[in-house]
C-alpha positions as CSV (number, residue, x, y, z in Angstrom):
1,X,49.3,11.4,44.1
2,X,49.5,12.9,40.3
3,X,52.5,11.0,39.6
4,X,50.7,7.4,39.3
5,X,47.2,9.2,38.1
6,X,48.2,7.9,34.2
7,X,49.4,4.2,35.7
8,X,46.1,4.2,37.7
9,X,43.7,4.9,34.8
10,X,45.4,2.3,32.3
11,X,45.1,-0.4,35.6
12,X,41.5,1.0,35.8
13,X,41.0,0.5,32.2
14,X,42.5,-3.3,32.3
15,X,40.3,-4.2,35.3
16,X,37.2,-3.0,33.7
17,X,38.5,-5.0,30.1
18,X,39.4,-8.0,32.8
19,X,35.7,-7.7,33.9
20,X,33.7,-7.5,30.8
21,X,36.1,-10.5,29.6
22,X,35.2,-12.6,32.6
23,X,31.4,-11.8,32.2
24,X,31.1,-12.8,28.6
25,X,33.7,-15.6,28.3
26,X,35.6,-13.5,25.4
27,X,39.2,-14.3,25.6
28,X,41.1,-15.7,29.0
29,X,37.7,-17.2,30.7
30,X,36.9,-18.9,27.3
31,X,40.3,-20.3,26.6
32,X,43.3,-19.6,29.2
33,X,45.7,-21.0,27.5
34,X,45.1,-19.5,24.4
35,X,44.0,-16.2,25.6
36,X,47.6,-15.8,27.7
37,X,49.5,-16.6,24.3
38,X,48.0,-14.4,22.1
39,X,48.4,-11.6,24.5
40,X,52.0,-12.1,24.8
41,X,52.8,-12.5,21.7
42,X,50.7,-9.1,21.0
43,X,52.7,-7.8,24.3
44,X,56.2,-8.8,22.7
45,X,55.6,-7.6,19.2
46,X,54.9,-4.0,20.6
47,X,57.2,-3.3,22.7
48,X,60.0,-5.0,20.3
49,X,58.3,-2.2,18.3
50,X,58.7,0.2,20.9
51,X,62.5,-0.9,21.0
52,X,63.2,-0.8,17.9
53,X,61.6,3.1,17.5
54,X,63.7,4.2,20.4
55,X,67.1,2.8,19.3
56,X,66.1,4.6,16.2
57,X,65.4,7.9,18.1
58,X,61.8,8.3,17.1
59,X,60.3,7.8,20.5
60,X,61.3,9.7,23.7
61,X,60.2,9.5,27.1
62,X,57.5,12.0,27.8
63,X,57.3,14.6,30.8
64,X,54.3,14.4,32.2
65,X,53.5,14.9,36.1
66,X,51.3,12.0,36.1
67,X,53.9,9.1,35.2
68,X,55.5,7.4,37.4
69,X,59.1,7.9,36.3
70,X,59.9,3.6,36.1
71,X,61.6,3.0,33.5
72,X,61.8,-0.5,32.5
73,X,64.4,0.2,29.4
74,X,66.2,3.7,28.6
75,X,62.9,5.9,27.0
76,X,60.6,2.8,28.3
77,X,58.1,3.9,31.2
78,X,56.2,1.1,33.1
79,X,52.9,3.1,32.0
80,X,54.1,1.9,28.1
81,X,54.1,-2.0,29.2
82,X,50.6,-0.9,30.7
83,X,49.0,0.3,27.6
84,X,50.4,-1.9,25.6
85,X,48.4,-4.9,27.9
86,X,46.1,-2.9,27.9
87,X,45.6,-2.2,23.8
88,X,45.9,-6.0,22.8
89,X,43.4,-7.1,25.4
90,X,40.9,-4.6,24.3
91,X,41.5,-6.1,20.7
92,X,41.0,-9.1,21.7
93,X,37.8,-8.8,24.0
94,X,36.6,-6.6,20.7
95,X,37.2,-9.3,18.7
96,X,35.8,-12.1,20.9
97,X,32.7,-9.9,20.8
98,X,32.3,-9.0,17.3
99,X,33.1,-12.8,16.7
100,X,30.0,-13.6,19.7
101,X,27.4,-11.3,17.7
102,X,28.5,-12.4,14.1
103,X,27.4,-16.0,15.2
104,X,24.3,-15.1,17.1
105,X,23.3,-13.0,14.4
106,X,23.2,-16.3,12.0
């Protein structure tokens, strides 16, 4: 059970981003199609990142109990992929509401 309690908490995390998203109309319920671009591109960039910082030694896979052990890449755990969602959709639901309250503020 410990060994998915990191991968649950980042999906826990996502659902409740997914939800406040869905209420408000910030990012994929205002604009799919746009909403699924900017995320991956956001996706891609970070974990070329992560790529590039592991090639170059500076990142290694942790040892934690809680992760699952899938690895997507040598030094890549699913729970990266996870947080990395995870990171640029909280950016952009922040940024759909900052944006929301800027306007009604005028």
């Amino acid at each position: 059970m410990i060994a998915v309690a990191y991968l649950a908490a980042l999906l826990g995390a996502l659902a409740c981003m997914a939800l406040l998203d869905r209420r408000y109309r910030l990012v994929l319920w205002a604009d799919a199609r746009r909403g699924v671009v900017v995320l991956a591109v956001g996706i891609a960039f970070f974990l070329l990142w992560d790529v590039l910082a592991i090639g170059a030694g500076f990142y290694h896979r942790g040892g934690s109990e809680a992760m699952t052990g899938i690895m997507l890449a040598p030094e890549l755990p699913l729970e990266e992929l996870v947080f990395v969602t995870f990171l640029c959709y909280l950016t952009l639901v922040l940024h759909g509401l900052v944006g929301r309250t800027a306007k009604e503020r005028r």
